[in-house]
C-alpha positions as CSV (number, residue, x, y, z in Angstrom):
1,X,60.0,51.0,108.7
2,X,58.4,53.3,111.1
3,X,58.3,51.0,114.1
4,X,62.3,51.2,113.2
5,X,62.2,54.6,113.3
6,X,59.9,55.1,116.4
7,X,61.6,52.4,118.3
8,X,62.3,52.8,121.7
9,X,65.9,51.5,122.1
10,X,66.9,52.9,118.5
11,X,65.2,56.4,118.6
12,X,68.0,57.8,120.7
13,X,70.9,57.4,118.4
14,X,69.1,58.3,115.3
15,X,68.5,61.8,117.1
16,X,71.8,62.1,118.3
17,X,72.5,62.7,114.6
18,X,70.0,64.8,113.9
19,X,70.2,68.2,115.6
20,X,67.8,70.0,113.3
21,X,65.6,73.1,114.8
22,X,64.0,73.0,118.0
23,X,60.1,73.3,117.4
24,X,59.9,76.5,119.4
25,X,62.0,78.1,117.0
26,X,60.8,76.9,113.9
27,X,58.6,80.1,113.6
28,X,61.5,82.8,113.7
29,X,63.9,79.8,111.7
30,X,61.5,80.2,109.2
31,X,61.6,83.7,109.1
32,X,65.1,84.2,108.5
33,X,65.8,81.1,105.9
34,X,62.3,81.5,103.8
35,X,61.8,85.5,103.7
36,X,65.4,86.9,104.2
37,X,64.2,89.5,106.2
38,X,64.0,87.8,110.2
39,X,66.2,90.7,111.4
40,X,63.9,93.1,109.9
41,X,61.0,91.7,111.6
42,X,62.7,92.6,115.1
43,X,62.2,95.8,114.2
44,X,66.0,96.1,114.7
45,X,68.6,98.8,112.7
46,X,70.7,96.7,110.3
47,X,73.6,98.2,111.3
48,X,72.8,96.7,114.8
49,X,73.3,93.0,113.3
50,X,76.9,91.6,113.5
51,X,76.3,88.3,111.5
52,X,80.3,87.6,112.6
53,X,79.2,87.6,116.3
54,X,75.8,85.4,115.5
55,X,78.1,82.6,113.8
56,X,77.0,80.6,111.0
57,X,73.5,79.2,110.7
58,X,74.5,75.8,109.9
59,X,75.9,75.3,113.8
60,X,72.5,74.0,115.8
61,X,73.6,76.6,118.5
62,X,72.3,79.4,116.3
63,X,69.0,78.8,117.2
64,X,69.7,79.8,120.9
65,X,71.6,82.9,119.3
66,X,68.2,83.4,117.0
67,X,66.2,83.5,120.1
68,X,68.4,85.4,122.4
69,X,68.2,88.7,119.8
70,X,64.8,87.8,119.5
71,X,64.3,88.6,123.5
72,X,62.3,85.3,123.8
73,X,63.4,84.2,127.2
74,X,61.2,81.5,127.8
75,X,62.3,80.1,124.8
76,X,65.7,80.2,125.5
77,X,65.1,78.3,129.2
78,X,63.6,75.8,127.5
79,X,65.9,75.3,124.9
80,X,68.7,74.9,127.0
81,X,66.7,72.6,129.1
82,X,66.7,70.4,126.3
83,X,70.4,71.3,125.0
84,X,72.6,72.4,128.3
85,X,75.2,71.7,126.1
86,X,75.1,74.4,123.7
87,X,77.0,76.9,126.6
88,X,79.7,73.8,127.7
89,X,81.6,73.3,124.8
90,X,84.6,74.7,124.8
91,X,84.1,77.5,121.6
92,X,80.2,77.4,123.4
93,X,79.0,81.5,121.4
94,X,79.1,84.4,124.1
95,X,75.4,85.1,124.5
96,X,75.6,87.5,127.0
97,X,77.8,89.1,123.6
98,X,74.8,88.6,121.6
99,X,72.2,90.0,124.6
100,X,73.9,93.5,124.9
101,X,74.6,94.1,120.8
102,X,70.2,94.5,120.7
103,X,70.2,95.9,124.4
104,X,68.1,92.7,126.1
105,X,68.8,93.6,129.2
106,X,66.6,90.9,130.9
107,X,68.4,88.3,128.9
108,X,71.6,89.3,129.7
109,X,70.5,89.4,134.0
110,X,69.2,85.6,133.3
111,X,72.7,84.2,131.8
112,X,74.5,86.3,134.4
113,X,72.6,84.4,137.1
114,X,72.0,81.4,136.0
115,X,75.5,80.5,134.2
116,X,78.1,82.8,136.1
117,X,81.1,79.9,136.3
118,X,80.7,80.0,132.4
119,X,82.4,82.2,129.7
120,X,79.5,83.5,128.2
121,X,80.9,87.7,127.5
122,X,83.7,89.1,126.1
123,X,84.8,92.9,125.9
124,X,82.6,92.9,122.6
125,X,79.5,93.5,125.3
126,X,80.2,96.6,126.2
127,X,81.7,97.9,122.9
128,X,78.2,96.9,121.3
129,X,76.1,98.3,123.7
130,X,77.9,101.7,123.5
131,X,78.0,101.7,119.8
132,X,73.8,101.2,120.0
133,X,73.6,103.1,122.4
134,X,72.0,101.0,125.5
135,X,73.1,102.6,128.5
136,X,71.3,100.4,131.0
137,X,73.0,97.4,129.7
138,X,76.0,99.9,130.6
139,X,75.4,100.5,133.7
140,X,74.8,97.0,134.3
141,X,78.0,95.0,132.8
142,X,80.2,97.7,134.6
143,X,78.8,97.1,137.7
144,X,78.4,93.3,137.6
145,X,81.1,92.1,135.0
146,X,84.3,92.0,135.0
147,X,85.3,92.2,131.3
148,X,85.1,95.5,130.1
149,X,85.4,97.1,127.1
150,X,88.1,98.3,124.4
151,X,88.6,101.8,123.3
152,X,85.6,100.6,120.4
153,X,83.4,101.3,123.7
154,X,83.8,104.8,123.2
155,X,84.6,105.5,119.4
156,X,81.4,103.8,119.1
157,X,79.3,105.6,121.3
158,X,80.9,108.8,119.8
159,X,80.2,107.5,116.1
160,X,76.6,107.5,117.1
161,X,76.2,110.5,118.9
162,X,75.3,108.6,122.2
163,X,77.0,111.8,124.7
164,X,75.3,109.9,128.0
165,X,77.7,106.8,127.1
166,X,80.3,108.6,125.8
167,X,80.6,110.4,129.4
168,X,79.8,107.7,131.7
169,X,82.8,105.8,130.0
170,X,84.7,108.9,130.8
171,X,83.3,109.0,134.2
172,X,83.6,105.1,135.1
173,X,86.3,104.0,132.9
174,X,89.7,103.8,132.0
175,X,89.6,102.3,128.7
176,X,89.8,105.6,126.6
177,X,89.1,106.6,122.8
178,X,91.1,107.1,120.0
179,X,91.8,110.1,117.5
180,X,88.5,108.2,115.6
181,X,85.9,109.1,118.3
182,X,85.9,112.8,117.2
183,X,86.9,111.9,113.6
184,X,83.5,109.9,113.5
185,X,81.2,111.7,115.3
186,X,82.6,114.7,113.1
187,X,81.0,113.2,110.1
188,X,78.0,112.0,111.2
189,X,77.4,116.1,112.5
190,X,77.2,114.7,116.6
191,X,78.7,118.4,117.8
192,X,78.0,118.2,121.2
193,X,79.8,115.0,120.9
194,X,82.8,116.7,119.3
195,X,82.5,119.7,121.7
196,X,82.1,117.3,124.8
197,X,85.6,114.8,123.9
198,X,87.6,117.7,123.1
199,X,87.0,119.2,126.2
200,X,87.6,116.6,128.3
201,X,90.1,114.3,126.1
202,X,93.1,114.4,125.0
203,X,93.3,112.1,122.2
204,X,92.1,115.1,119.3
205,X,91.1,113.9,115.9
206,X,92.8,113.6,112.5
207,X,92.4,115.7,109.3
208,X,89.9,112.9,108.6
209,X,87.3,115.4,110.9
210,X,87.1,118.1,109.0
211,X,87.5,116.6,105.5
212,X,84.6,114.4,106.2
213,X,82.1,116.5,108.2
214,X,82.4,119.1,105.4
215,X,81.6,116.1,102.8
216,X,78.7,115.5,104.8
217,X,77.5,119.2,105.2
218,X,77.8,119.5,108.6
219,X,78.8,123.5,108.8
220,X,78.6,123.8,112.4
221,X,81.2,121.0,112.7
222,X,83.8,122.4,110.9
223,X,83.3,125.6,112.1
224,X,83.8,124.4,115.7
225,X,87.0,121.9,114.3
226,X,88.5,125.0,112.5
227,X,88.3,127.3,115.7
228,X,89.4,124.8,118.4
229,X,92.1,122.5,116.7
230,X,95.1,123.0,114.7
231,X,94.8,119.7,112.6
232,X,92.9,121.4,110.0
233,X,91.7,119.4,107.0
234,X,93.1,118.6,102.9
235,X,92.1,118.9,99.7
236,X,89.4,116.1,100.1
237,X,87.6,118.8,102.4
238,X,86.7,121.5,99.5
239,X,86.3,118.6,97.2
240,X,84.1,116.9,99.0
241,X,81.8,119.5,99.7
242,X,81.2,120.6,96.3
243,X,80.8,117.0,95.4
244,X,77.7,117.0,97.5
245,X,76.4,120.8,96.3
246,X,77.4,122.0,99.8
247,X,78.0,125.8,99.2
248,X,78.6,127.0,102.5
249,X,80.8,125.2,103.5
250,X,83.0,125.5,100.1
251,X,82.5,129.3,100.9
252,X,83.7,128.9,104.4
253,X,87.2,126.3,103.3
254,X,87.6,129.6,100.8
255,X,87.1,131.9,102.8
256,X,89.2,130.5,105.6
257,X,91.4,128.0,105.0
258,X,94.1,127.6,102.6
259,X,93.9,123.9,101.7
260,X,92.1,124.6,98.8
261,X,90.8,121.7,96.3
262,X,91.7,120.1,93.4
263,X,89.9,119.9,90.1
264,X,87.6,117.3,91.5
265,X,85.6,119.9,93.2
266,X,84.3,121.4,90.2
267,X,84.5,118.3,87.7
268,X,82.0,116.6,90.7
269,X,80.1,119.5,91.1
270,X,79.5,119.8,87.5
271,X,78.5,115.9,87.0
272,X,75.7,116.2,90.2
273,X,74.3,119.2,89.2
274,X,75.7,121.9,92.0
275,X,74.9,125.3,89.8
276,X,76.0,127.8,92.5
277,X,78.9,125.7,93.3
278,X,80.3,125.5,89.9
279,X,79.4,129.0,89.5
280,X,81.5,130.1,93.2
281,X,84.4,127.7,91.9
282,X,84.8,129.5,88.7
283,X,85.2,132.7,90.3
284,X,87.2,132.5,93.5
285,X,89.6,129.1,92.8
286,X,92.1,128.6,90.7
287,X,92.1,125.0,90.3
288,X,89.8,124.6,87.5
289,X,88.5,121.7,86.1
290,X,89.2,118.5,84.1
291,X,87.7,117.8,80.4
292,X,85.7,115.3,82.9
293,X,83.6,117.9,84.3
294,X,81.9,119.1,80.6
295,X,81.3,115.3,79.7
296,X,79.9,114.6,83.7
297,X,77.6,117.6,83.1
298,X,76.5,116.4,79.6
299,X,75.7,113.1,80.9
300,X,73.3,113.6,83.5
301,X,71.7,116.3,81.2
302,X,72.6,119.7,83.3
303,X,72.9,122.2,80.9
304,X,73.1,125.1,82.8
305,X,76.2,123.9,83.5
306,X,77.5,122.7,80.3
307,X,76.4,126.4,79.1
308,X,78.9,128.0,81.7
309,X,81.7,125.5,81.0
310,X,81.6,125.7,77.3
311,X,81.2,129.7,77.6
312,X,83.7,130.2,80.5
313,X,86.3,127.2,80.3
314,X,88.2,125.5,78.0
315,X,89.1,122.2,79.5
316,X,86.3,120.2,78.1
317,X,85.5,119.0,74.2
318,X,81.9,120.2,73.1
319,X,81.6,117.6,70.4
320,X,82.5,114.7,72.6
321,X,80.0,116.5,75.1
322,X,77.6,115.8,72.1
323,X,78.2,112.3,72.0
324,X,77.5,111.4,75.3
325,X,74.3,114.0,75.6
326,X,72.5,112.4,72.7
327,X,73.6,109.0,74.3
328,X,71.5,109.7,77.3
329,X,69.2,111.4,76.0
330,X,69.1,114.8,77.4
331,X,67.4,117.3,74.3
332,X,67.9,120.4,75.8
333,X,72.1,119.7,76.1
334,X,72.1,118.6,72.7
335,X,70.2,121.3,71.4
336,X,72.5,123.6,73.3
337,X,75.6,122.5,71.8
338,X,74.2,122.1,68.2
339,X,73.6,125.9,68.3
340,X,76.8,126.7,70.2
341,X,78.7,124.6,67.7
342,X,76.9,125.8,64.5
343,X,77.3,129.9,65.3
């Protein structure tokens, strides 16, 4: 049976149906299939890994993909020694994609060289490599390729507070942004992002800016959004921010804006514990609260705040808050209400 199998004249068709993994890359194969965690072990951000631009680990060109975000260059030459094919066919993966998303520069000079008649990019190089934020792979594509980038490019770069990109696109480019470059960079608190686009673009934002930079506690932000644009900001704004025990800024959509909030500011507030904020709603909105905010308080056991509610407000039910107290065990609310409801 081996002879068979080792067989000069035979051995070539049985491999033919037998791509399996290149030796080389057994290692990092092994990595990724056994332990789940191979793009942890690059040391890479997980938000940098597109699995819908890697493909799907059952093609035997994912190995060359595997080794190209792995920066093994060698590897890859001697890979596609043994398998030119994997960049012939005619849906061949665009590695020179896959080179700029984790900023391997080097790889990205040796396809560029070595394969230039093939289709090996698409505008999803530069978008990736502005979104992480690799400006010499930038530099490099704009100068040497010729398929540029979308308006992701730039709402990506923004997204990730990456100003040197976001300007050179400016600078170089004529591609442009949307309303989401300073709606994004908004929330994630990137200022001199915001500052920066607004100055220079024309494209503005949406109420999405405000509402979700004051979610995320980013005062400085909204400050600068209230002061400079007229889109403003909703409900979801005030809400948001007391959701997330952000007093300031509720103080500052008060004090002025005149969105306001809805009764989800304090019922959230009063479910995650936000004293003061419960405390500020009470006395400067009008909105009030739900029954949901007594019961969300009860729950997680803050009885500070259950005390207010059932002293202050009315839309709540002490008994049911009761209920769900002794449920989750939380003493000191249920030894609250017992006395409350007894005197």
């Amino acid at each position: 049976m081996v002879d068979v199998l080792v067989h000069p004249d035979l051995l070539p068709f049985i491999t033919d149906f037998q791509p399996g993994i290149h030796a080389d890359v057994h290692a990092y194969w092994q990595k990724y299939t056994h332990g789940g965690n191979f793009w942890a072990s690059l040391g890479l951000p997980i938000e940098s890994i597109d699995r819908r631009l890697l493909g799907s680990d059952k093609d035997a060109r994912y190995q060359l993909l595997v080794l190209v975000a792995a920066n093994e260059i060698n590897l890859v030459r001697r890979l596609l020694r043994s398998h030119p094919e994997y960049l012939s066919q005619p849906d061949s993966p665009h590695v020179i994609d896959i080179a700029a998303a984790f900023g391997r520069l080097d790889m990205l000079r040796f396809f560029h060289t070595s394969f230039s008649a093939m289709s090996l990019c698409s505008t999803k190089a530069m978008d990736l490599a502005a979104k992480y934020g690799y400006m010499d792979v930038i530099r490099f594509l704009h100068t040497h390729r010729s398929e540029g980038c979308t308006e992701a490019a730039m709402v990506g770069a923004a997204a990730n507070g990456h100003l040197d990109i976001v300007r050179f696109l400016h600078d170089h480019r004529n591609e442009g942004c949307t309303t989401e470059a300073i709606d994004l960079a908004s929330t994630r608190g990137h200022l001199h992002v915001v500052q920066y686009l607004l100055r220079v673009r024309n494209e503005g934002c949406s109420t999405w800016a405000m509402d979700t930079a004051a979610g995320a506690g980013h005062l400085a932000v909204v400050q600068f959004l209230h002061s400079n644009l007229q889109v403003g900001c909703t409900v979801a704004a005030m809400d948001a921010a007391a959701a997330n025990g952000h007093l300031d800024i509720v103080s500052f959509l008060h004090f002025n804006r005149h969105e306001g909030c809805t009764t989800r500011a304090m019922d959230l507030a009063a479910k995650r514990g936000h004293l003061r904020v419960v405390e500020f709603l009470h006395k400067h909105r009008h909105e009030g609260c739900s029954e949901w905010a007594l019961h969300g308080a009860a729950q997680n056991g803050h009885s500070d705040i259950v005390k207010i509610l059932a002293l202050h407000r009315n839309e709540g039910n002490l008994m049911k808050a009761l209920g769900v107290a002794k449920l989750h065990g939380h003493h000191a609310c249920v030894e609250w209400i017992q006395q409350a409801t007894r005197a």
